[in-house]
C-alpha positions, 0 to 999 in steps of 0.5 A, a space after each residue: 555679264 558683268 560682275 555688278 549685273 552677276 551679283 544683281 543676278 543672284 541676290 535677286 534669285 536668292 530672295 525668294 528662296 530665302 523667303 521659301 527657307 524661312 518659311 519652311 524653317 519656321 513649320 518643319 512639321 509641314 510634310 508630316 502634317 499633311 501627309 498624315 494629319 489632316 484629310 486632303 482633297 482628290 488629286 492631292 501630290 505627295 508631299 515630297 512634290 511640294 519640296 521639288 515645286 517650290 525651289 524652280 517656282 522660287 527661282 523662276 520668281 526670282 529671275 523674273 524679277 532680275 528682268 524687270 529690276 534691268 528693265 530701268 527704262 519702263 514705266 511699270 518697274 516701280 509697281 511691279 517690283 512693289 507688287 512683287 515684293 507685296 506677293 512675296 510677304 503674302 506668300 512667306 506667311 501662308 504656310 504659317 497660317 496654314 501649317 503652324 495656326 491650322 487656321 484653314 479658313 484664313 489660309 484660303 483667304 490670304 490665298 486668294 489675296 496671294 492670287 490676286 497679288 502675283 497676277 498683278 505682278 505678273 501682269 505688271 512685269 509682263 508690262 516691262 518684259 513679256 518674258 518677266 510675265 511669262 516667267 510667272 504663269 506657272 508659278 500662278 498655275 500652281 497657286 490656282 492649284 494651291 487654291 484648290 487644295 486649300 479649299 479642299 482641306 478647309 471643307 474635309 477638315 
């Protein structure tokens, strides 16, 4: 590869998990938050799970994103790279919503508007590269999941 495409390669890894270190900076509180004060629903992780998720979800993110960015040739890359990059904000202040404000409620509707916005993403990369799409189902997976606890913790709390 060569040196433009390494460097493409690792910024384009490198924002989202900027994205996820700035958020987490901003509610250092998060994991002792949920761990200890508030009630969380059936099938609750750790919180420590949440630390381990994140960074491969973030990375897989990212990578995906470097294939469609390479893909100049299809018609959705524009789209998509908007999409993602709409998702991407979505998702820098859900934990601010939710850990910092409390605002439960509103956490679950961003959520759900944060759902909505990576399975357009996914769809739209899966349109410029099946693998870009494929890349992002389990970060979708774990939204589904998110969604869940979100609802779970709005409801006990």
């Amino acid at each position: 590869m060569k040196k433009s495409k390494w460097l493409s390669f690792a910024l384009l890894l490198a924002l989202p998990l900027a994205v996820g270190l700035v958020a987490a900076w901003l509610t250092p509180q998060a994991r002792s938050f949920y761990e200890a004060e508030i009630l969380t629903p059936p099938a609750s992780p750790p919180g420590w799970v949440f630390a381990v998720v994140w960074p491969v979800l973030y990375l897989l993110m990212g990578a995906a994103s470097w294939l469609v960015w390479r893909a100049e040739d299809c018609p959705t890359r524009e789209k998509g790279l908007t999409a993602y990059a709409a998702q991407l904000i979505l998702n820098f202040f859900w934990p601010l919503f939710f850990f910092r404000l409390e605002a439960f409620g509103l956490s679950l509707l961003w959520l759900v508007l944060l759902l909505l916005a990576a399975v357009w993403t996914a769809w739209l990369f899966g349109r410029c590269k099946k693998a870009a799409g494929l890349m992002l189902v389990p970060y979708l997976l774990w939204l589904c999941y998110a969604l869940y606890l979100t609802y779970g913790v709005w409801r006990l709390n």
